[in-house]
N, C-alpha and C positions, 0 to 999 in steps of 0.2 A: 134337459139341462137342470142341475141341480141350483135353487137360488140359496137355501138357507142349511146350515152347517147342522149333522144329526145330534141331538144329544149322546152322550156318553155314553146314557139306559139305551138306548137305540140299536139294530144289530149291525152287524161288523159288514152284513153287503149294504147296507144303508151307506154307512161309513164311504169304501168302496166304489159306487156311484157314485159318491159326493166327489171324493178325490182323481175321479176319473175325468168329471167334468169343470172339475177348479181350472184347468190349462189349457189353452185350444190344443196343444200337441203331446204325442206321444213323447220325444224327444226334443231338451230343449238344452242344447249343449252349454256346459259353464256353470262354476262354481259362486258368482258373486250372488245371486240372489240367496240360494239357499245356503250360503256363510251366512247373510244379515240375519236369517231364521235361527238358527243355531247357534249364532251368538247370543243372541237375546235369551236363547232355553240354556244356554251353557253346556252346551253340544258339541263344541269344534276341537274337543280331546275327552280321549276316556281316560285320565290319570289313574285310574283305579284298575287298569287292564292292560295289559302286556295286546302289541296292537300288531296282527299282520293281512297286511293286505295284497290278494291273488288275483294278477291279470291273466289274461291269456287268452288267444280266439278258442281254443280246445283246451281241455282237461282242467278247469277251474273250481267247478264243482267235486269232480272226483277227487283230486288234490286236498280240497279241504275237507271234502269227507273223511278220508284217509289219517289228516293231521288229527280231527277231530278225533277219532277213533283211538290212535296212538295216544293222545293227552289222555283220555277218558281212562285206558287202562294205567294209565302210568297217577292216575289220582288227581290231575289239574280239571279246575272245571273250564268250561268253555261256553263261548257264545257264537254262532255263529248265524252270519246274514249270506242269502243266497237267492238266486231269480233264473229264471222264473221257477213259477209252483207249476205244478202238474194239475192239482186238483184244488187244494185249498191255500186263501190265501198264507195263512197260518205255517204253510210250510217253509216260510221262504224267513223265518225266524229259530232260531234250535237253543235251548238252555242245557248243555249237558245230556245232550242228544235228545231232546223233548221241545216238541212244539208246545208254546202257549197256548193259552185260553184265549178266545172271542173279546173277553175283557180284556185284557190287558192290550192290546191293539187298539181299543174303541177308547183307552184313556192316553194312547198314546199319543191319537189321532188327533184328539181335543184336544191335548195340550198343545200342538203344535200347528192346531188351527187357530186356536190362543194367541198363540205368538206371533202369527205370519202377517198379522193384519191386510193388506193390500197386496202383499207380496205374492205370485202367483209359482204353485211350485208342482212340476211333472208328479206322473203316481210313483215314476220310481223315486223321485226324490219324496217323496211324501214318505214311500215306503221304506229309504236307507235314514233319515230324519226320527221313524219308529222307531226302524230297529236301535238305533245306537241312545234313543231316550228308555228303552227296553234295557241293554246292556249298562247306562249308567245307572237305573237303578237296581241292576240285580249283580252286578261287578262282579262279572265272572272274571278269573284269573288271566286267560285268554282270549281275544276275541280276533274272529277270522273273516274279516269282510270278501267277499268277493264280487269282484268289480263286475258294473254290467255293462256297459261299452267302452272299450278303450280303456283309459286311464287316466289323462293329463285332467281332464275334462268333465270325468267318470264323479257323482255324488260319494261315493264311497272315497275318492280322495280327497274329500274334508280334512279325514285327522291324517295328521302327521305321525305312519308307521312304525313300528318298529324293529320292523322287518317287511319287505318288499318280496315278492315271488311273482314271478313269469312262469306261466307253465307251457306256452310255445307263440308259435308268429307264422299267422299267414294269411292272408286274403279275406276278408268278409266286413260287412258294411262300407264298402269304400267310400261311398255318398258322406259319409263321419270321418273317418279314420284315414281315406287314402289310397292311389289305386298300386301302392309296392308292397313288398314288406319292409320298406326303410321306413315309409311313412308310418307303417301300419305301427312298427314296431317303437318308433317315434314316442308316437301316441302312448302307449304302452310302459314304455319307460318316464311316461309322468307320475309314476307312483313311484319316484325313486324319491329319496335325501338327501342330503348331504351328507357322510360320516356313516349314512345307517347301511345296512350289508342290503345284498339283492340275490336272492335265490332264482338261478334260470332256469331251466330245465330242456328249452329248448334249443337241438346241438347245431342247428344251423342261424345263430346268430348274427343279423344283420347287424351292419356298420355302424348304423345311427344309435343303436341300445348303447355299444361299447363307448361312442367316441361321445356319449351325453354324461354314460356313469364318468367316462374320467373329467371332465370338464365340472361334475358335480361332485366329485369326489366319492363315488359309491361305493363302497367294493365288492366286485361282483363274485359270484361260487356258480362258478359253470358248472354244468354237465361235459365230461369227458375234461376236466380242463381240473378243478378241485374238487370235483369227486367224480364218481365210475360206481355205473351201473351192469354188474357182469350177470346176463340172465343164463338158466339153463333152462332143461325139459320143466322142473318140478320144483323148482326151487331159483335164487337169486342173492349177488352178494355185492352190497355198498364198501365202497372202500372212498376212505379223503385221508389223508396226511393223519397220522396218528390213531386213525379206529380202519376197523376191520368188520364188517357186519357179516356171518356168515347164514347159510341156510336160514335167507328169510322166508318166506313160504310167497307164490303167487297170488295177488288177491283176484278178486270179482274182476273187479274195476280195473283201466290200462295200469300196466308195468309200468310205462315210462313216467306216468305219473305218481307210480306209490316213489321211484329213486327223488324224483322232486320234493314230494311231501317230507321224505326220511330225511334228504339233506337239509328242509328246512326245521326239522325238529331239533336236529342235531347242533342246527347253527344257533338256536331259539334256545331251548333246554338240553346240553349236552352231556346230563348227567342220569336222562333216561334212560335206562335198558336195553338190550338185545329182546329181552323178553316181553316186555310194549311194547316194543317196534313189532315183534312177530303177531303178536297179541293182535295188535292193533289191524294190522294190513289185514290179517284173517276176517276178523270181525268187520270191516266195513265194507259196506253197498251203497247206495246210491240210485233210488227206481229209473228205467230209463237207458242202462245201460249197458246194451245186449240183455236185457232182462226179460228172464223167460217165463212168457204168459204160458207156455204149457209146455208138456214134457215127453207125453208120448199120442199124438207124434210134436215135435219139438216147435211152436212159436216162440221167436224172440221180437222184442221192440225195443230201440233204439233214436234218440232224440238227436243223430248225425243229421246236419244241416249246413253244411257248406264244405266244397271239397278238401278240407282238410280232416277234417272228421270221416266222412265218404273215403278217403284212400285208407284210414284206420281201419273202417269198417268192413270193406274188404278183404284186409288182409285178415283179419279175424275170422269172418265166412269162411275165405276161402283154406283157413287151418280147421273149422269146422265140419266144412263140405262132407267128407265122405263119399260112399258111393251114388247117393241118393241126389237129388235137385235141391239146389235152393230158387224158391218163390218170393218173390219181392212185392210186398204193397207198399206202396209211397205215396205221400200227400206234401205239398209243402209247401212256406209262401211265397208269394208272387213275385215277391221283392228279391228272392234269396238266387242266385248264381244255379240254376238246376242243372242247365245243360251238362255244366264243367262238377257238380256234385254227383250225378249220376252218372259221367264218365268212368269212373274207375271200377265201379259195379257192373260192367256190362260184359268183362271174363270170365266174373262169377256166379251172376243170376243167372238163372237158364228160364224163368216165364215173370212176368212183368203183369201187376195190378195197381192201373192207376183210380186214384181217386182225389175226390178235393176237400179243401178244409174252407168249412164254415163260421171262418172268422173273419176279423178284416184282416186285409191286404193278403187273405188265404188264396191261393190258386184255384182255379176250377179244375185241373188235373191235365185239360186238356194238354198244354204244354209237355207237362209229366210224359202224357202216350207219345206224341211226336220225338222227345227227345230219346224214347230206347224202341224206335220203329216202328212205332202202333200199336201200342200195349192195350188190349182193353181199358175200358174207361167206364167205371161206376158212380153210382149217386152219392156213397158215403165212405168212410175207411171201414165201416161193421159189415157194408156189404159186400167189398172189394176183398176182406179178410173172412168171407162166408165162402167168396167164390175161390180163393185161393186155399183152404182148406178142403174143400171139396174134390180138388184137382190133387191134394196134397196123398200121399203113398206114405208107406210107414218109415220108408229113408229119408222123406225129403224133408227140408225143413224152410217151414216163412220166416221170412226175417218182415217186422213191421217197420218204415222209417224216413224219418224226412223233416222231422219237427217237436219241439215237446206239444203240440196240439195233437199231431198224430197219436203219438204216444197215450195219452191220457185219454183219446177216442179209444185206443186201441184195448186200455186198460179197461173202461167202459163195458166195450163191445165182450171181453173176456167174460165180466161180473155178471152182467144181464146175462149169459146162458146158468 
């Protein structure tokens, strides 16, 4: 337990520790404490930044990767906050597609240890607190919070947006959020305004999103509803009331989240280009997602963790497949819905490596084997993806996935050969 606060000269896992152990809990839902902090730093608006803020159980990251990507070519600078990191804390702050320095976290940290006095505030709120003492000093034109649970509730809805994006609705953390998707989505639509627009992206909207935006006056830009997303083999075309986007090109990252990102650029800056917009969806990634740690023969790793991601991922594999096997290692936490996330994988896997993650609330895997009929069961994800390449042929391909802890083992496990 950390008793006294690091200095500034001090390094950034000092920091870290400290902030891990200022709160007994990981999660500590509600806005009041960390508004008094923020008021006090002059933190509860970025006046100097164009503000949009992205919920969604799926595509949140990819989304704003995407927007980011777009702004960058079209010349707007940007800021962007995102969670979790894979590897370093650092990642989970971006200036213009550039992670900060060590320093500039460890003064952000200070200052906001400064300010808290008695106040006690979670890491991620410590960490959305950083960032946006990051972003009002370096005032980028843009800035693209992405929410880390929920919404209503969520530290990233501090400020007041100026634009709102969902990028879909469905089941995960229910213990928070709720066990529908009314609730879910509920929650979710707490990053709306009054008067300010709300980009959805996702087509099967519950009841409670709509009947909140009209009660709050939102105006909502559905998918399928004002605008359309027409995909082909190799190419893809946005259309809303008055633009036409033709041959965008496919990015890395899902389809149905570049038409979300594009409608919100469009709604944001609508004087961007066809040729940003292309630019853009090209140029951006995102580590994590389907990302392939090697190429012949083909590992991919993927940070799908809850069955909505899982039926994504799937259909992805199984447009992958081929004639060859897909190999599945999977880890993932204990807390997270496996049974029902590993259901949809079970038409298209054909051999099964379970393993556990060494974190808290990590699984021991055993669950993992049980739920796809006895999958072997290993000591680590470096060893479960040793024995699954082993078995692997020159057609088949592993898919690594179940967690961003996976992932960054699996990332790991890649570098050390």
């Amino acid at each position: 337990m950390a008793n006294a606060a690091p200095f500034s000269s001090q390094s950034l896992q000092d920091w870290l520790d400290f902030i891990l152990a200022v709160h007994p809990s990981d999660i500590d839902m509600g806005l009041s404490r960390l508004r008094k902090v923020a008021e006090a730093m002059g933190l509860d608006a970025l006046p100097d930044s164009t503000v949009v803020t992205v919920a969604g159980t799926n595509g949140k990251g990819s989304t704003c990767a995407m927007m980011e990507s777009i702004l960058h070519q079209a010349g707007v600078s940007t800021g962007v906050f995102s969670s979790p990191h894979l590897h370093r804390y650092n990642e989970r702050v971006r200036l213009n597609g550039n992670e900060l320095g060590d320093q500039s976290h460890r003064d952000a940290f200070a200052a906001i240890e400064l300010a808290r006095g008695s106040t006690q505030l979670t890491f991620f709120e410590f960490s959305a607190l950083g960032a946006l003492y990051l972003f009002a000093r370096h005032k980028p034109q843009v800035v693209l919070l992405e929410v880390g649970l929920g919404g209503r509730l969520d530290a990233t809805n501090l400020i007041d947006a100026d634009l709102a994006v969902i990028t879909s609705i469905d089941l995960d953390h229910q213990e928070y959020l709720g066990d529908s998707r009314e609730s879910v989505g509920r929650e979710k639509a707490g990053i709306f305004r009054s008067g300010v627009a709300a980009v959805i992206g996702e087509p099967e909207l519950p009841a409670s999103v709509t009947e909140y935006a009209r009660e709050l006056g939102t105006p909502l830009i559905r998918v399928g509803h004002e605008f359309h997303a027409d995909y082909q083999a190799d190419h893809w075309q946005f259309r809303r009331p008055g633009r036409h986007l033709e041959q965008l090109p496919l990015p890395a990252l899902p389809a149905m989240n570049a038409a979300t990102a594009v409608a919100a650029i469009d709604r944001l800056m609508p004087n961007i280009g066809p040729e940003a917009m292309a630019a853009g969806l090209s140029a951006a990634s995102l580590p994590g997602r389907l990302q392939p740690l090697s190429l012949s023969p083909p590992v991919y790793a993927d940070v799908a963790h809850n069955p909505h991601a899982a039926r994504y991922l799937a259909q992805r594999l199984a447009s992958m497949k081929g004639p060859g096997r897909v190999l599945a290692v999977c880890a993932m936490l204990e807390d997270k819905e496996i049974e029902a996330s590993l259901a949809p994988l079970m038409t298209v896997v054909d051999g099964w490596f379970a393993a556990p993650l060494a974190v808290p609330r990590g699984s021991d895997g055993e669950r993992i084997a049980r739920a796809v009929g006895g999958a072997p069961h290993y000591a680590s994800v470096a060893e479960a993806m040793t024995a699954a390449r082993a078995q692997q042929q020159q057609l088949d391909l592993v898919i690594v996935f179940g967690s961003f802890y996976t992932v960054a083992q699996a990332q790991h496990a890649i570098a050390g050969e």
